[in-house]
BAFI-3210 file (N, C-alpha, C; in Angstrom, 3 decimals, decimal comma, padded with zeros to 6 digits):
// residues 237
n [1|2|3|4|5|6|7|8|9|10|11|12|13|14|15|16|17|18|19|20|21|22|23|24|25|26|27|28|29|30|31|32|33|34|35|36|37|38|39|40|41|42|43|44|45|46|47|48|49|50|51|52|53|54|55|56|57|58|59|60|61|62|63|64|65|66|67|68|69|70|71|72|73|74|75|76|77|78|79|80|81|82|83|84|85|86|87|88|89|90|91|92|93|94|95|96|97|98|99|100|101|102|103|104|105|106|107|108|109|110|111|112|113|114|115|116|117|118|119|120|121|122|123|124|125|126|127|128|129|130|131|132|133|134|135|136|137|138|139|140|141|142|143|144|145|146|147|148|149|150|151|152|153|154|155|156|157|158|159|160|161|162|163|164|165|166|167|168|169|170|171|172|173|174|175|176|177|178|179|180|181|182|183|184|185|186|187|188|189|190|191|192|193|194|195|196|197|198|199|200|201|202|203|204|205|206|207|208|209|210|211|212|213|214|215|216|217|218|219|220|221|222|223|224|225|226|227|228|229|230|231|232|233|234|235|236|237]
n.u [082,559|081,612|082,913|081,869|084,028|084,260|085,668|088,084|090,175|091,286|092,632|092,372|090,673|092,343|093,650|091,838|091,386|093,783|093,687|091,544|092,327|094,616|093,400|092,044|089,423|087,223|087,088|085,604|086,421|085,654|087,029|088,055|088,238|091,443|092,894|095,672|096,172|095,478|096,894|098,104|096,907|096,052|096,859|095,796|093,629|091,851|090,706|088,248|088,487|086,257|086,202|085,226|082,756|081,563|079,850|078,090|076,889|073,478|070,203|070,024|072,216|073,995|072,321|073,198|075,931|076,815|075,127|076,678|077,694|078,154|078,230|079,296|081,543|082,199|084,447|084,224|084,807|085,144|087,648|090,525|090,211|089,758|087,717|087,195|086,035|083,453|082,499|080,495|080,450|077,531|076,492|077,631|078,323|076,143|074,054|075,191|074,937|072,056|071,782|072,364|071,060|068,321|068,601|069,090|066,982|065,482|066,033|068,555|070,821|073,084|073,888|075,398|076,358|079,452|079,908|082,124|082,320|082,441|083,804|082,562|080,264|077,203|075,160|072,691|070,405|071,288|071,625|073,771|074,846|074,263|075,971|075,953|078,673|079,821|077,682|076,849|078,915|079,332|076,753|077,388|078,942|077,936|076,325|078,380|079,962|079,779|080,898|080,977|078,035|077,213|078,093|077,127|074,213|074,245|075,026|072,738|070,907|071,483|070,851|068,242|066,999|066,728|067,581|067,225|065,619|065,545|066,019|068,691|071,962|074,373|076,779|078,427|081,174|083,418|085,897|088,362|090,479|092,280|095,261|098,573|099,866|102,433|101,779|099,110|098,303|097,252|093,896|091,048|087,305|084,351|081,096|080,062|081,206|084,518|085,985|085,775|085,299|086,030|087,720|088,735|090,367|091,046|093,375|093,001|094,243|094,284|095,096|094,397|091,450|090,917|091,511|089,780|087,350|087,811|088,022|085,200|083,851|084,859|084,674|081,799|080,972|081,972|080,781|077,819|077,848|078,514|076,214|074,285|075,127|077,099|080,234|082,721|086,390|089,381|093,132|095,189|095,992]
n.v [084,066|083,140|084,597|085,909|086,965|088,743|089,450|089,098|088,313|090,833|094,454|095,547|093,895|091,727|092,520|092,742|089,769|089,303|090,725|089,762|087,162|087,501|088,301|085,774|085,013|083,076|082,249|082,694|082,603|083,706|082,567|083,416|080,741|080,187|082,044|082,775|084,693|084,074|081,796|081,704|080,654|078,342|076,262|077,255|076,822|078,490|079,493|079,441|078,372|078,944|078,223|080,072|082,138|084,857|086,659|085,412|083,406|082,135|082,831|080,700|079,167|081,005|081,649|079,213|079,553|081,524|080,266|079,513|081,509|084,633|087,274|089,435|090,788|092,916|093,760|093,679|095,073|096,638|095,999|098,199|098,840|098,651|096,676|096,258|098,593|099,165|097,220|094,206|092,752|095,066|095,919|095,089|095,022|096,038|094,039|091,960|092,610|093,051|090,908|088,933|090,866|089,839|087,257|087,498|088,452|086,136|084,067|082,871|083,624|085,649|088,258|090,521|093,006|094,388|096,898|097,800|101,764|104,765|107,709|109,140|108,254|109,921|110,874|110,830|110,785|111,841|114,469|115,058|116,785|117,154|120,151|122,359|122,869|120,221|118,868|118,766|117,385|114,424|113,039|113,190|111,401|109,217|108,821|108,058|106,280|102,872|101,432|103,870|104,352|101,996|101,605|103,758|102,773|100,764|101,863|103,677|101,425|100,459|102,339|104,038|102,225|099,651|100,763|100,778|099,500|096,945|092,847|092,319|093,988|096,208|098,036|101,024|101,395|104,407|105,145|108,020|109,067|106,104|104,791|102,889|101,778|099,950|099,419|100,137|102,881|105,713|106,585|108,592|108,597|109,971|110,855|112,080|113,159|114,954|116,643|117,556|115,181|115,980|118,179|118,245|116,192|113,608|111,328|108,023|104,785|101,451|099,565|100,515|100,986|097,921|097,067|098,961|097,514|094,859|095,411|096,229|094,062|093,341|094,245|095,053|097,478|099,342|098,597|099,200|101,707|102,828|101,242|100,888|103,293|105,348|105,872|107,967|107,305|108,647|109,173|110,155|113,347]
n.w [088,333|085,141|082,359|078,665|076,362|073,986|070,595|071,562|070,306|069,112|069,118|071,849|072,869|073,676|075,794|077,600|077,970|078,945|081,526|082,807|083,719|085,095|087,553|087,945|086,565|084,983|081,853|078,561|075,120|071,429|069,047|065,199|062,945|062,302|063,834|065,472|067,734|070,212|070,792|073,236|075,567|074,811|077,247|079,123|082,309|082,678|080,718|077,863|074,658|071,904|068,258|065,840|064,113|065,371|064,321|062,480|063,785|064,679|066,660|068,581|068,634|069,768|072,130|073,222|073,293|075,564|077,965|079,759|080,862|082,739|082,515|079,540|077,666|075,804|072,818|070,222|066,922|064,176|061,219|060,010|057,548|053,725|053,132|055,677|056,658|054,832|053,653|054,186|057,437|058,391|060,393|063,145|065,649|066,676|065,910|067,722|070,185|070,040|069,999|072,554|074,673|073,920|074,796|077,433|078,015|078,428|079,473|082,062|082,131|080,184|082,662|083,188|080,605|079,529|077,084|074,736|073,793|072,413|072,718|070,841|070,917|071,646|074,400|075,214|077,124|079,168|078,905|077,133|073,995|070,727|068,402|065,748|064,188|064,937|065,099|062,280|061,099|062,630|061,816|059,329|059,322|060,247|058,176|056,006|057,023|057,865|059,901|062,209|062,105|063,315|065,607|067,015|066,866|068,264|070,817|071,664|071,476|074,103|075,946|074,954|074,295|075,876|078,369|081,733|083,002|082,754|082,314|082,119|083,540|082,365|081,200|079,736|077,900|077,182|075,623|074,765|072,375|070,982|072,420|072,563|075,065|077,322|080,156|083,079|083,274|085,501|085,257|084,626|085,005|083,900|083,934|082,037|078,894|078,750|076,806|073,599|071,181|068,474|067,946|070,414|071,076|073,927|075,374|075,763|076,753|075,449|077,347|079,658|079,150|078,959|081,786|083,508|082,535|083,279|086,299|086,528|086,592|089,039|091,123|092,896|093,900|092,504|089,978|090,162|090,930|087,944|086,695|084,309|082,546|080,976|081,335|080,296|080,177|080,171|080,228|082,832|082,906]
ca.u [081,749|082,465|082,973|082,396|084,887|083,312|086,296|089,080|091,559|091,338|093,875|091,613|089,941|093,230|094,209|090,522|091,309|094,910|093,015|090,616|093,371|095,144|092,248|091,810|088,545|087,022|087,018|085,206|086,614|085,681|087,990|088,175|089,470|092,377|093,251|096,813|096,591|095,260|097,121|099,091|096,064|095,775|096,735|095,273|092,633|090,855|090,466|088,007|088,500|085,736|086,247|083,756|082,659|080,320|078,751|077,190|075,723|072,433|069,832|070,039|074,091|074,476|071,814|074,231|077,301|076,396|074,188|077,312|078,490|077,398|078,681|079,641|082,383|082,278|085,017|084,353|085,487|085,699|088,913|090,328|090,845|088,723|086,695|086,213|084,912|082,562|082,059|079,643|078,855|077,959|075,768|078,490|078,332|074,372|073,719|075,611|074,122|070,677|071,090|072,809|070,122|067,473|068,550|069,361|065,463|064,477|067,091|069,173|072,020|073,924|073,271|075,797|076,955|080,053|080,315|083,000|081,490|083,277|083,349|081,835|078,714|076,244|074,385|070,967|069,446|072,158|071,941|074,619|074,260|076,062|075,455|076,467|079,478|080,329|076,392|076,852|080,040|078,932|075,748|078,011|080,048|076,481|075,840|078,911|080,807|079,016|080,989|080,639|076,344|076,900|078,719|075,484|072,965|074,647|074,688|071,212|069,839|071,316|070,377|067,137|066,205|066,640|067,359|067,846|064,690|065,933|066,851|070,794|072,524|074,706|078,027|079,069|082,883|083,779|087,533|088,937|091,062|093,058|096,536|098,664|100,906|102,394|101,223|098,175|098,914|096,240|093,305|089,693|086,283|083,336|079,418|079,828|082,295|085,126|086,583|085,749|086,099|086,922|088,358|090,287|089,991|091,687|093,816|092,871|095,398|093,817|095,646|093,335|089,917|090,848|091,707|088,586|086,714|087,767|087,168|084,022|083,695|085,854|084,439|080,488|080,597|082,427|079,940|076,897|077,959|078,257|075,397|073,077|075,693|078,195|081,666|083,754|087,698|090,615|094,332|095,149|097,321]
ca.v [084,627|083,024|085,885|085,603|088,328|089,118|090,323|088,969|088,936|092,291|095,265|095,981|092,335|090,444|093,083|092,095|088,196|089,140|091,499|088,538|085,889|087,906|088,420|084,448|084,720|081,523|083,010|081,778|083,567|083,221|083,108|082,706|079,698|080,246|083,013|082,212|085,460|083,806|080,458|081,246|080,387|077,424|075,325|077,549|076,192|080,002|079,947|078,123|078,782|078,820|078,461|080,321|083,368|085,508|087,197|084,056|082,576|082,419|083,024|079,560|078,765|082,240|081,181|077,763|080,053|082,058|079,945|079,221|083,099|085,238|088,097|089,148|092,040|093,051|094,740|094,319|095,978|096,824|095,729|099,237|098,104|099,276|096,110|096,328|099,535|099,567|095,595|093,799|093,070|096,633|096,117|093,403|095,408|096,386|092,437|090,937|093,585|092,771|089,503|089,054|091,289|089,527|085,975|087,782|088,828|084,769|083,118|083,165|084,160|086,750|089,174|091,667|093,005|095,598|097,342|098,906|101,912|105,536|109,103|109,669|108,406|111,191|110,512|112,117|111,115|112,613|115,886|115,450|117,704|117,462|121,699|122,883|121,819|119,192|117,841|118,969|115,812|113,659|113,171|112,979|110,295|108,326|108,705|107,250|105,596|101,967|101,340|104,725|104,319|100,539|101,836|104,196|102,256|100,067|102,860|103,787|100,457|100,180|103,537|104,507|101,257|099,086|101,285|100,627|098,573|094,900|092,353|092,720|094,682|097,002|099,522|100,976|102,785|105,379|105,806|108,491|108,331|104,815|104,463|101,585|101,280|098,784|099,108|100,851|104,456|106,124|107,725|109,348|108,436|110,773|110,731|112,857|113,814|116,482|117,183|117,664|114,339|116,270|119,448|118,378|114,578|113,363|110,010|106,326|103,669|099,990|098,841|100,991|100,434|096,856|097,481|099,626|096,486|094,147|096,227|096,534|092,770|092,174|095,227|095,074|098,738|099,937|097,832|099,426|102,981|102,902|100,277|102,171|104,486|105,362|106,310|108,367|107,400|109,693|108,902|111,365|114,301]
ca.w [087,242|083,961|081,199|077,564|075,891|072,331|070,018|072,079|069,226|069,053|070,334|073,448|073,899|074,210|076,883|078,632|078,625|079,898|082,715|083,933|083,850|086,306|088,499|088,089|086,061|084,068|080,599|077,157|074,030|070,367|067,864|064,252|063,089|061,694|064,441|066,512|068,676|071,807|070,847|074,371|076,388|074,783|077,908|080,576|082,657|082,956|079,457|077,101|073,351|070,853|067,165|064,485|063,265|065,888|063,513|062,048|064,769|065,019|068,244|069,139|068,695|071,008|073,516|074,018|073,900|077,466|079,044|081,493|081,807|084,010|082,201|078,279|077,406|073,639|072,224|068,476|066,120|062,534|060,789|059,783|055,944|053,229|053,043|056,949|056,882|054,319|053,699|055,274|058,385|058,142|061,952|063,778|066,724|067,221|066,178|068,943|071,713|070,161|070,417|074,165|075,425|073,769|075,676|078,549|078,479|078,439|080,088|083,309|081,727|080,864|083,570|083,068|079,648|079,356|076,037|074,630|072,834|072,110|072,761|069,502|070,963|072,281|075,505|075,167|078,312|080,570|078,659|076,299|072,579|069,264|067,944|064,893|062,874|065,442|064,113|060,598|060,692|063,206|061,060|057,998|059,227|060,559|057,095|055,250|057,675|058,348|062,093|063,745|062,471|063,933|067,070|067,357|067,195|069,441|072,347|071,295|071,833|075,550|076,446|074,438|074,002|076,637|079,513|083,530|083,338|081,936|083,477|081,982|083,326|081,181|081,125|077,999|078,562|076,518|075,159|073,270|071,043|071,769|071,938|073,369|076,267|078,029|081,694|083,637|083,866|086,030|084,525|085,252|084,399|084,010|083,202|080,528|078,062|079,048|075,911|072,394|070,296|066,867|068,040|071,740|071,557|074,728|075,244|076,564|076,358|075,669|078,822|081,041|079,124|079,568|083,264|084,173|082,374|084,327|087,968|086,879|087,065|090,145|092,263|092,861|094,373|090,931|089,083|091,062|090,307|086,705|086,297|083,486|082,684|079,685|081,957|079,533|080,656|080,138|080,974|083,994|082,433]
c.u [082,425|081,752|083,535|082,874|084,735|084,808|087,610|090,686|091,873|092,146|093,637|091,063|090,777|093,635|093,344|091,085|092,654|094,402|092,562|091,264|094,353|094,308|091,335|090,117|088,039|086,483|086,565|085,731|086,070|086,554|088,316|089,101|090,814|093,681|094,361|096,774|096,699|096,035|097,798|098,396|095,541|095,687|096,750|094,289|091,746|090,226|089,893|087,653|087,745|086,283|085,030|083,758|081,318|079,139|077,662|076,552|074,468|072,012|070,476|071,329|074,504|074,131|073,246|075,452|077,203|075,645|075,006|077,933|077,340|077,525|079,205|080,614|082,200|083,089|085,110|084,700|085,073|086,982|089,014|091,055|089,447|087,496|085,978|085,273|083,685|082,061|080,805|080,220|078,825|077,426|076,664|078,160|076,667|074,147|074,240|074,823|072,720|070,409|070,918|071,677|069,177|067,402|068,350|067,704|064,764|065,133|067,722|070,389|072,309|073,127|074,021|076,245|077,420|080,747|081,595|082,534|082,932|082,828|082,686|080,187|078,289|075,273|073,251|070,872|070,571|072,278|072,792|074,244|075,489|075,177|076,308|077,600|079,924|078,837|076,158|078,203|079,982|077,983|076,355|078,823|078,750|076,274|076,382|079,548|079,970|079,398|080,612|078,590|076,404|077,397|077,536|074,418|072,848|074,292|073,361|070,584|070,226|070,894|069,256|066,033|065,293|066,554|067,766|066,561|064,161|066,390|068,348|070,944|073,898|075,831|078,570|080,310|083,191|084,886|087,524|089,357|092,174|094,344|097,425|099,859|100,945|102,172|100,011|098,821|097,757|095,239|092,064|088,557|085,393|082,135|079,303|081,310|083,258|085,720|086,104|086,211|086,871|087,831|089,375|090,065|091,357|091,952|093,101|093,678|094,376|093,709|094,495|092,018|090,003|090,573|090,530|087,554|086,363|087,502|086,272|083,078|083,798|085,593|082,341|080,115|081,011|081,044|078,248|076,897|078,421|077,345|074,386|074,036|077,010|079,598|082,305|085,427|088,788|091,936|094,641|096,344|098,195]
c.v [084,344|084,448|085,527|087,235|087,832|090,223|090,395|088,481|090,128|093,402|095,055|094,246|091,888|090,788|092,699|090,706|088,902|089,600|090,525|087,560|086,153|088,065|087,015|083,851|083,867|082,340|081,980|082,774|083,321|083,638|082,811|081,382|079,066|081,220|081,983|083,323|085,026|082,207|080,774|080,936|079,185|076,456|076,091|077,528|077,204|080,070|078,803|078,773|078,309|078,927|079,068|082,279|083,888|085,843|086,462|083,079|083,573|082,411|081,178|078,890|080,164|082,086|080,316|078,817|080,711|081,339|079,470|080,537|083,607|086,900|088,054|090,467|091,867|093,880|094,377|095,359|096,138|097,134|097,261|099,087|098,702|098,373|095,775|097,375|099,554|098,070|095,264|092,882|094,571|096,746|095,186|094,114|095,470|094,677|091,928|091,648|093,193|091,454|088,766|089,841|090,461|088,211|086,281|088,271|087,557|084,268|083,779|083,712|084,538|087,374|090,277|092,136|094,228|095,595|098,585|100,153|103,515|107,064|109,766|109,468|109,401|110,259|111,204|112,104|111,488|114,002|116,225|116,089|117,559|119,022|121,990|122,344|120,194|117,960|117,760|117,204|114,630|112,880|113,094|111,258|108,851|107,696|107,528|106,459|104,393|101,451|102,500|104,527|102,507|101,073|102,753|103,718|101,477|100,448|103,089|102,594|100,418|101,149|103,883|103,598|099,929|099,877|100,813|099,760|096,713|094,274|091,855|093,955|095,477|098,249|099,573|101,756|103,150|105,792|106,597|107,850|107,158|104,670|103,257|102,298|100,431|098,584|100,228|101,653|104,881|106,951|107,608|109,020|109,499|110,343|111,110|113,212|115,140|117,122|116,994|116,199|114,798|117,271|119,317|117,164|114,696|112,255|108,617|105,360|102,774|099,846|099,208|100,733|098,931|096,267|097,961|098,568|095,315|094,588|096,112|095,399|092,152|093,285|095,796|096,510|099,386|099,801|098,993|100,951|103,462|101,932|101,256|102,913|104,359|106,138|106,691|107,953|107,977|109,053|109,729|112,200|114,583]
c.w [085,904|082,764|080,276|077,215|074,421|071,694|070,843|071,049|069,275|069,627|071,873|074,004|074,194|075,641|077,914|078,952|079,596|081,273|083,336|084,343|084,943|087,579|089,031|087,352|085,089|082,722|079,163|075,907|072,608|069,070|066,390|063,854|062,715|062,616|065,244|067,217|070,058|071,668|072,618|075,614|076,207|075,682|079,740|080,884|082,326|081,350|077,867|075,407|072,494|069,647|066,441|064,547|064,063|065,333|063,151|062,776|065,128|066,608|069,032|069,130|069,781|072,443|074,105|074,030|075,107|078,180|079,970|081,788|082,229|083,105|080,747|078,421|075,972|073,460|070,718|068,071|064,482|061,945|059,965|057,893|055,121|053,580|054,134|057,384|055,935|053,977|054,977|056,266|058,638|060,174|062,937|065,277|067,922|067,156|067,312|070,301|071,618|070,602|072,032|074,919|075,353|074,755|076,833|079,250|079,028|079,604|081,499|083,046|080,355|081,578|083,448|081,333|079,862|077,567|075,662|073,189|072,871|072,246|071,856|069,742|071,924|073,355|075,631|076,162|079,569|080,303|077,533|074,920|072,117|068,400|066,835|064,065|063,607|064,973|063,345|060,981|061,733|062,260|059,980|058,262|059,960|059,316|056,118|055,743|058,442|059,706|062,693|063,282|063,403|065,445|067,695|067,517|068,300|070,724|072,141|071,773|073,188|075,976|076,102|074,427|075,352|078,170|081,034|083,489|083,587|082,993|083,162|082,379|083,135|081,436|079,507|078,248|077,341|076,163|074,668|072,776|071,769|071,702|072,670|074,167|076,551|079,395|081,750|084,009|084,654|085,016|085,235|084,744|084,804|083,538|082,295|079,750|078,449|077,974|074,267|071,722|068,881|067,619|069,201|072,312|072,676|074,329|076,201|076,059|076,185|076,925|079,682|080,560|079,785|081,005|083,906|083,751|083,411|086,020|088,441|087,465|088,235|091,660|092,092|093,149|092,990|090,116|089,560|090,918|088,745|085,831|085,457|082,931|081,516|080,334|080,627|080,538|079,602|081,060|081,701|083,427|083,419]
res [x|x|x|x|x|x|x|x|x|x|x|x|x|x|x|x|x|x|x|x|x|x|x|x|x|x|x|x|x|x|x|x|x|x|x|x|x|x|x|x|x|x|x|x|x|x|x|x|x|x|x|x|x|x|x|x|x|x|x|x|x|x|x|x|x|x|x|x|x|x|x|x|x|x|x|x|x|x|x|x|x|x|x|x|x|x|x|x|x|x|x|x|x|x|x|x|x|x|x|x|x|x|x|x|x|x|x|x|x|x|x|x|x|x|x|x|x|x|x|x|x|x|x|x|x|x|x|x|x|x|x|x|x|x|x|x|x|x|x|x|x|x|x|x|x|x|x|x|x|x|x|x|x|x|x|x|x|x|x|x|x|x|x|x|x|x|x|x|x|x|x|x|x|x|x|x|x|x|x|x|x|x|x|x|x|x|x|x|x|x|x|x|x|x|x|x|x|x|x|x|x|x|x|x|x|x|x|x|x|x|x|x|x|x|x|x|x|x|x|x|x|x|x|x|x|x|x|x|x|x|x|x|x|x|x|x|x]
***
């Protein structure tokens, strides 16, 4: 299953290619062109390195980028700098999901897409509620903050939008708050949220989103029980 990894510069994406490369997976990345993070994959077979600027490709330069995966991971981001947060691309995240779905509606490929999205997003159709001051600043930060409304709309469109009905299909995993380590410590996934993101945010290392990423890829029964489904993960206290 070749897998394009969307945002593999990135803290969490580089940890994804490293994840699939161990697992022996044929990997496409894109990377700006000026970027040396992934230069150390330069001369491994598993690994085929795009140059350019995601954002800026259009439908028809995206189609040709997946039409040989089977599978997309996105861990974009927004550079945490003034001009990444509030600069444009203010949507980088919702654009690439709209678009990957949209092929994935015509075409034979992609078939799976795993998003990396965040405890900050609310799960309506499982029940989840934002009440009172936690929706007074949720709703504030929708407002002024152009990634967490892009990281929303994002979840919104696989869940509200698209649904269990398509023919992609779709995991969105849920970190807290992120911190790094250097190995897989054990941790827990849930359907729903166990802890407070403002008030009793819990931890997720990279390492393990990365880790539970790749699983999801390399274990069809994994894949098969969080297919549709926004897994919150937690590092195991």
């Amino acid at each position: 299953m070749k897998t394009l990894v969307v945002g593999a510069s990135g803290a969490t994406g580089r940890l994804v290619v490293s994840q699939l490369v161990e697992r022996n997976f044929p990997i496409k990345v894109v990377v700006r062109d000026k970027s040396t993070v992934l230069d150390s994959y330069k001369e491994n077979e598993l690994v085929e390195m795009v140059r350019g600027n995601i954002d800026a490709y259009d439908l028809n330069q995206m189609t040709q980028l997946v039409s040989d995966c089977s599978a997309v991971i996105c861990c974009l981001g927004h550079n945490i700098t003034f001009k990444g947060m509030f600069g444009p691309p203010h949507r980088l995240v919702y654009n690439l999901v709209t678009k990957i779905c949209g092929i994935a509606e015509s075409k034979a490929n992609p078939k799976r897409l795993i998003l990396m999205s965040t405890t900050a997003y609310t799960n309506r159709k499982i029940g989840e509620a934002l009440k009172g001051k936690d929706a007074f600043i949720f709703g504030l930060l929708k407002l002024l903050l152009p990634p967490h409304k892009d990281n929303m709309l994002a979840g919104d469109y696989l869940v509200e939008n698209l649904g269990s009905g398509a023919g992609l299909e779709w995991v969105a995993v849920r970190p807290d708050s992120l911190i790094d380590k250097p190995t897989v410590e054990d941790y827990e996934l849930f359907e729903t949220k166990q802890r407070n993101p403002l008030s009793d945010p819990g931890k997720t290392s990279r390492i393990q989103v990365a880790h539970f990423m790749a699983e999801l890829l390399s274990k069809d029964d994994l894949w098969n029980q969080w297919l549709y489904k926004t897994p919150v993960i937690y590092s195991k206290e």
